[in-house]
C-alpha positions as CSV (number, residue, x, y, z in Angstrom):
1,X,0.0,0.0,0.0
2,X,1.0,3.4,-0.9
3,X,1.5,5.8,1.5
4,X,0.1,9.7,0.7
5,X,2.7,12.2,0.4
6,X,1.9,14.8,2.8
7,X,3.3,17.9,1.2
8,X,5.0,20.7,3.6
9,X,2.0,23.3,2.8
10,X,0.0,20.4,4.5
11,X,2.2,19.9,7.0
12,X,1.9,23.5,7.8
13,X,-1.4,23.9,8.0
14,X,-2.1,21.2,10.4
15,X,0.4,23.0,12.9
16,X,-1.5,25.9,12.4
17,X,-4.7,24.3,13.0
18,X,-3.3,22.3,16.4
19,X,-2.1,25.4,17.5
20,X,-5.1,27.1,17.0
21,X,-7.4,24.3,18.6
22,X,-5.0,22.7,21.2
23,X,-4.0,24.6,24.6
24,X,-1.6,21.6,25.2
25,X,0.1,21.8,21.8
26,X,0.1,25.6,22.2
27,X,1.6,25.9,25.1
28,X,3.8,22.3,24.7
29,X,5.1,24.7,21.9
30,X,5.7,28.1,23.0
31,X,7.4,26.4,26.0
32,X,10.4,25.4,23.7
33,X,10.5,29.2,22.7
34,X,11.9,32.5,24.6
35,X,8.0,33.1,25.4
36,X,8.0,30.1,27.6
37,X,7.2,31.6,30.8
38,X,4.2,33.3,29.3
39,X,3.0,30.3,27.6
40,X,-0.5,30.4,29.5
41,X,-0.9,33.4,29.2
42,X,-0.5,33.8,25.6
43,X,-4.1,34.3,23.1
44,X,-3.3,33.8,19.7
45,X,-4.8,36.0,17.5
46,X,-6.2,34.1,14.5
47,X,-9.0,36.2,13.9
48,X,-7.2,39.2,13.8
49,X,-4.2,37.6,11.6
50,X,-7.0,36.8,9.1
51,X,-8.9,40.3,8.9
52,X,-5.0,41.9,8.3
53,X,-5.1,40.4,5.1
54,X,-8.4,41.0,4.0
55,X,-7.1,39.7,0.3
56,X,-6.3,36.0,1.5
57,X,-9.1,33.5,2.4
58,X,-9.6,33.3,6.6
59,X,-8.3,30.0,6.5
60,X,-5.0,30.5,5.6
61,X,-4.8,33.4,8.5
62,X,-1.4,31.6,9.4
63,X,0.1,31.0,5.6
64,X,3.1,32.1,3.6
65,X,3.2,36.3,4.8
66,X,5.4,38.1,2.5
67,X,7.8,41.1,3.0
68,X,10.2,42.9,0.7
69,X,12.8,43.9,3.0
70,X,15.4,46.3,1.1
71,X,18.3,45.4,3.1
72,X,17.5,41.9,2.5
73,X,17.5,42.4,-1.2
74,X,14.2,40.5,-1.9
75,X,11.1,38.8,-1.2
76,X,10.9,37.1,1.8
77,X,8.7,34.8,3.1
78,X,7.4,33.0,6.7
79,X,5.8,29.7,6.1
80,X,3.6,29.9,8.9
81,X,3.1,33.2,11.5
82,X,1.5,33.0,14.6
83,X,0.5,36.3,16.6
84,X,0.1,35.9,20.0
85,X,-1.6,38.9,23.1
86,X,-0.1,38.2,26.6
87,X,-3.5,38.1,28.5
88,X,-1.8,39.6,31.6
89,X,0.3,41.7,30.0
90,X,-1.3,42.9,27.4
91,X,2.1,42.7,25.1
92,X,1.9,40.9,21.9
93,X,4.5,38.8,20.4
94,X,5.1,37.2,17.0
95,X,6.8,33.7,16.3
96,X,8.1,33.0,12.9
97,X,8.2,29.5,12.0
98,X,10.3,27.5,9.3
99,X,9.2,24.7,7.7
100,X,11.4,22.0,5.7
101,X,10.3,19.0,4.7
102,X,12.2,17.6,2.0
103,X,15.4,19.9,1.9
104,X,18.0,21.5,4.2
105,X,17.8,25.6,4.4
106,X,18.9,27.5,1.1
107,X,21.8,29.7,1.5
108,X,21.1,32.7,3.2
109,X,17.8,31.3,4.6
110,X,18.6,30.7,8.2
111,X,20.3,34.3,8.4
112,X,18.2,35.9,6.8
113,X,15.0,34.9,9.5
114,X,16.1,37.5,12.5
115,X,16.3,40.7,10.8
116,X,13.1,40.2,8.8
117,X,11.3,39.7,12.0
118,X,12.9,42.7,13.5
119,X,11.7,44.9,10.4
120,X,8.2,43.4,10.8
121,X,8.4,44.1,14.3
122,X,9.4,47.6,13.6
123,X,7.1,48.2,10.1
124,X,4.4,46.4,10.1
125,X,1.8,47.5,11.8
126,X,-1.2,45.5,11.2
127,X,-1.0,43.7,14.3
128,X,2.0,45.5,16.0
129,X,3.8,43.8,18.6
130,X,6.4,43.9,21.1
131,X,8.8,41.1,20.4
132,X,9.5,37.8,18.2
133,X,10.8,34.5,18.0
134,X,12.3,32.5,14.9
135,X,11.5,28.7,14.8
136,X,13.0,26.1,12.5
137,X,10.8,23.0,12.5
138,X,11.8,19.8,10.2
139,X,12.8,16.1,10.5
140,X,15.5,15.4,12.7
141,X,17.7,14.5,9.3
142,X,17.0,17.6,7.9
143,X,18.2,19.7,11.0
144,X,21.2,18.1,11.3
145,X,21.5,19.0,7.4
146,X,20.9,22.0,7.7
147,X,24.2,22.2,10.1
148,X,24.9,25.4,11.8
149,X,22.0,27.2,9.5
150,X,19.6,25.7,12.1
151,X,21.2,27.4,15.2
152,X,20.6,31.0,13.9
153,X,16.6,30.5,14.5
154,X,16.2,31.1,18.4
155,X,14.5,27.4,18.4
156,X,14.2,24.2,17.3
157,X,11.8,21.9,17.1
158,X,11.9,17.9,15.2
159,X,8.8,17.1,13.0
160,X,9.5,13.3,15.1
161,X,8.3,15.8,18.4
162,X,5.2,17.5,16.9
163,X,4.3,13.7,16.2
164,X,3.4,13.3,19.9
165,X,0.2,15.8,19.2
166,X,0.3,15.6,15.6
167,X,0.4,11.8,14.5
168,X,0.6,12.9,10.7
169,X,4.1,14.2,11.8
170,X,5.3,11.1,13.0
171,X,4.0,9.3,9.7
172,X,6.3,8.1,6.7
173,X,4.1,10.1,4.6
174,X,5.8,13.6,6.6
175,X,9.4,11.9,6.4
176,X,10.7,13.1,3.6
177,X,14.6,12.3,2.9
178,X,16.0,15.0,1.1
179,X,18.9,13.3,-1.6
180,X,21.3,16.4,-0.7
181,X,20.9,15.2,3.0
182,X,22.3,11.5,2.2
183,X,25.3,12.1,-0.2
């Protein structure tokens, strides 16, 4: 029997949905980041993500945000952005996460994560916020891969470890083996 490729667009948007319907995932996940003090306290902010982009169905509120970022020379994009509102604080926070399924980070990629979250931080103001986090989630093959690349992001997090609250995760179907990772 044939097992269903799950591609990484599908891979993201069931993150995006366990985040968005799971306390335990949330906060499982956020714990693993700089935030993870304030984990229970942090809201995230799906409706408002999708009414910011008024152009892009509500159901892909968390999906591919774009910026062109002059010092960074071009388009850039986060594969999936989650806004979060400190309940006690009232401070809001953004984590950009990386997804790679089949392939290590391009050149550049890993590097170029930090200072397009600081210029979102500082020019976008559709949902402004008060600080950020970078997250690189893949298979365990493809982090090590991705070699010292994976270290700039200020976390990171195994597709194998999601599989504990996202069985599809775990799956051969979300294993991809990249050839560049092998020879």
């Amino acid at each position: 029997m044939k097992i269903p490729h799950l591609s990484e667009d599908d891979l993201c948007r069931l993150f995006a949905e366990k985040i968005a319907s799971s306390d335990d995932f949330k906060n499982w996940f956020l714990f693993r980041t700089k935030f993870a003090s304030h984990r229970f306290s942090l809201r995230l902010l799906r409706e408002e993500q999708a009414l910011a982009r008024p152009r892009v169905r509500a159901d892909r509120w968390w999906r591919h945000w774009f910026w062109r970022i002059a010092a960074l020379e071009k388009e850039h994009e986060t594969d999936v952005l989650l806004w979060f509102v400190d309940v006690e604080l009232g401070k809001r926070v953004v984590v950009h996460v990386e997804f790679k399924q089949a392939s290590k980070l391009s050149p550049g990629q890993a590097a170029s994560y930090a200072p397009r979250a600081r210029h979102v931080m500082k020019y976008d103001k559709r949902i402004p916020h008060d600080d950020f986090a970078t997250v690189f989630v893949a298979s365990a093959g493809i982090v090590s891969a991705s070699g010292s690349d994976a270290v700039l992001f200020d976390a990171v997090i195994s597709l194998e470890e999601i599989g504990i609250f996202i069985p599809e995760f775990g799956s051969p179907a979300a294993q991809v083996v990249a050839e560049s990772t092998t020879t």
